[in-house]
Residue frames relative to the residue before (quaternion, step in Angstrom):
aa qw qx qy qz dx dy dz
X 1.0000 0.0000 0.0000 0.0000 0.00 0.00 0.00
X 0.6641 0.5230 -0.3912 0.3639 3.69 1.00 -0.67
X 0.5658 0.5810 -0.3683 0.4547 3.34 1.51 -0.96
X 0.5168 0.6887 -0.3381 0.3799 3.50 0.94 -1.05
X 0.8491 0.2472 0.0017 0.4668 3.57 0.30 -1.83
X 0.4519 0.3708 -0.5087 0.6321 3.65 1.41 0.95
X 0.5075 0.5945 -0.5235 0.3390 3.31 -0.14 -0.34
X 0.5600 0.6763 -0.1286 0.4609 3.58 1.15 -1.86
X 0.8204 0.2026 -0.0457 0.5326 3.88 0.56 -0.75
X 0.4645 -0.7741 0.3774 0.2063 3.19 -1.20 1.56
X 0.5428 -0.5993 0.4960 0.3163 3.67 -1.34 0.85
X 0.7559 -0.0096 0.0157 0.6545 4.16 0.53 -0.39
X 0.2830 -0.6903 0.6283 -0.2205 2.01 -1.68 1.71
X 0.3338 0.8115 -0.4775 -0.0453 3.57 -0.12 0.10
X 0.2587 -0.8054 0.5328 -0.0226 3.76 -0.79 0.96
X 0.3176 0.8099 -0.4915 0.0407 3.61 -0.13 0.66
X 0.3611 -0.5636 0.6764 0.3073 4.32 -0.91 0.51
X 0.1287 -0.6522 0.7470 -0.0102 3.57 -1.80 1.27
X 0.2740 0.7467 -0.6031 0.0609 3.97 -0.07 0.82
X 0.7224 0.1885 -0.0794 0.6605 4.10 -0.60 0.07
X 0.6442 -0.6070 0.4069 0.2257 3.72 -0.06 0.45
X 0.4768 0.5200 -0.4607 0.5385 2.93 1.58 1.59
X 0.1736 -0.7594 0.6088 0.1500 2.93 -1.12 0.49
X 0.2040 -0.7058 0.6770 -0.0437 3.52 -1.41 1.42
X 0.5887 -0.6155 0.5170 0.0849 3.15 -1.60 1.28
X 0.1133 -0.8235 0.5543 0.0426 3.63 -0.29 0.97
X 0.0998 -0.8077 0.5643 0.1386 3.29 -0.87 1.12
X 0.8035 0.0954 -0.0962 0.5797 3.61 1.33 0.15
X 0.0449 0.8359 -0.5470 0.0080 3.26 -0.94 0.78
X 0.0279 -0.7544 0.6558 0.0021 4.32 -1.20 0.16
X 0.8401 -0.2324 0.3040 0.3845 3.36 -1.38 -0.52
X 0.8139 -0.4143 -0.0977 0.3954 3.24 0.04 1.35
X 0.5377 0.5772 -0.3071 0.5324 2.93 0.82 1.95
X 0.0192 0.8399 -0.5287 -0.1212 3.25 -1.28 0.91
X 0.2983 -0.6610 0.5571 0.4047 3.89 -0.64 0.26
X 0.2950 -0.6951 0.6051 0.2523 3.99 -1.08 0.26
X 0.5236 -0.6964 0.4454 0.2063 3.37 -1.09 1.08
X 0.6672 0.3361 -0.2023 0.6333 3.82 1.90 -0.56
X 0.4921 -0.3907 0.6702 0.3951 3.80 -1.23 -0.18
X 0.2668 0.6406 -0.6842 0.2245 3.72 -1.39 1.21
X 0.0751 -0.6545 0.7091 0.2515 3.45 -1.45 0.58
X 0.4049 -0.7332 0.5460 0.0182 2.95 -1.49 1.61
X 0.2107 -0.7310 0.6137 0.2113 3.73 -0.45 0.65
X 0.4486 -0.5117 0.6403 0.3562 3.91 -0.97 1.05
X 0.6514 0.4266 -0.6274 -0.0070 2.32 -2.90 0.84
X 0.7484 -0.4944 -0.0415 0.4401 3.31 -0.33 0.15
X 0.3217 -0.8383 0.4397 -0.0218 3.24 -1.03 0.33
X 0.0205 -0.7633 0.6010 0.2360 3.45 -1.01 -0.92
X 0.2768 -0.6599 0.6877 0.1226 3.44 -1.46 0.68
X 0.1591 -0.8342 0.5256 -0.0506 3.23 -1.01 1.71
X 0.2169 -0.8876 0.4055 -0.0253 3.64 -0.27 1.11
X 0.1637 0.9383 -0.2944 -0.0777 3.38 0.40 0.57
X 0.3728 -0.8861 0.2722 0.0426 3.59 0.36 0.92
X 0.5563 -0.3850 0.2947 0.6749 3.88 0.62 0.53
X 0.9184 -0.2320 0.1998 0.2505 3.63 0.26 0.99
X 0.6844 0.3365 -0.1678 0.6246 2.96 1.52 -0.19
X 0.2552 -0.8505 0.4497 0.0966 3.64 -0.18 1.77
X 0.0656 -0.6768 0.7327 0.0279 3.60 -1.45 0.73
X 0.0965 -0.6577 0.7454 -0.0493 3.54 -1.31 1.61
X 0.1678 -0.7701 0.6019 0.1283 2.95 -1.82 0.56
X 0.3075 -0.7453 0.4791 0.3472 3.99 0.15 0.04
X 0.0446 -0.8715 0.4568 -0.1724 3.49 -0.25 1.30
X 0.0979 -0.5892 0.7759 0.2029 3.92 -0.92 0.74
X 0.3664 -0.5157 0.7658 0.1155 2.91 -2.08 1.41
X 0.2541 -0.5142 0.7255 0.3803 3.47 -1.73 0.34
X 0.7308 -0.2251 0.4653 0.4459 3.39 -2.07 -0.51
X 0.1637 -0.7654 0.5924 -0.1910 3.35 -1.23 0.97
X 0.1084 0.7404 -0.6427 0.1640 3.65 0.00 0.91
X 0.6551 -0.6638 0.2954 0.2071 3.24 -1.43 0.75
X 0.4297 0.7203 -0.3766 0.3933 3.29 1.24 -0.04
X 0.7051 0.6077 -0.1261 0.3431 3.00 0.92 -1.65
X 0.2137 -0.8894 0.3348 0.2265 3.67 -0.04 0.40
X 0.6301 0.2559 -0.3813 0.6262 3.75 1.25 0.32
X 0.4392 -0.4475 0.7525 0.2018 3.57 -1.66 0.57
X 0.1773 -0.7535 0.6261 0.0939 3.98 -0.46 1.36
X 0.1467 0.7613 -0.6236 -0.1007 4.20 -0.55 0.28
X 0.2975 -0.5059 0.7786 0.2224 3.94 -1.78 -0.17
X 0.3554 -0.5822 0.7174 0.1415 3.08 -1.68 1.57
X 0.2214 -0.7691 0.5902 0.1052 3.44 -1.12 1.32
X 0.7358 -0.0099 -0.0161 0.6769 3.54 1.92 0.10
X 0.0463 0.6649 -0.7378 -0.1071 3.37 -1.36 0.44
C-alpha cells in the first residue's frame, strides 16, 4: 500500500516568485500567496509565480504587494490565468 500511495505524489517540485528581476525560492505557496524559502524584503509590482511540476511548468502573472521579512506570507493579485 505504501508503494501504492507514493506513486500518487510528485518526485520534483520546483516553486519560485519573479518580482523586479529577481528571482526568490518558494518554500510554500496557496491562494494568493507565497511563503519564501530565504528572508528578503521584496519591493511590490509585477511579477510572476513559477511552478514547476515533475517537469511540466505552470506561471501565473501576478502583482506582489511590499513584503518585508518579518512578515510571513508574500501577498500577490492574479493579473491573468
Amino acid at each position: 500500500m505504501n508503494r501504492l500511495l507514493r506513486s500518487n505524489f510528485s518526485a520534483d517540485v520546483q516553486m519560485e516568485l519573479h518580482v523586479n528581476g529577481v528571482r526568490y525560492n518558494v518554500a510554500k505557496t496557496g491562494p494568493g500567496y507565497v511563503v519564501l524559502a530565504d528572508h528578503a524584503e521584496i519591493q511590490g509590482g509585477p511579477g510572476m509565480v513559477r511552478i514547476v511540476i515533475d517537469g511540466r511548468e505552470f506561471r501565473k502573472s501576478v502583482i506582489v504587494d511590499d513584503y518585508f521579512p518579518f512578515d510571513e506570507f508574500v501577498t500577490y493579485e492574479v493579473i491573468d490565468e
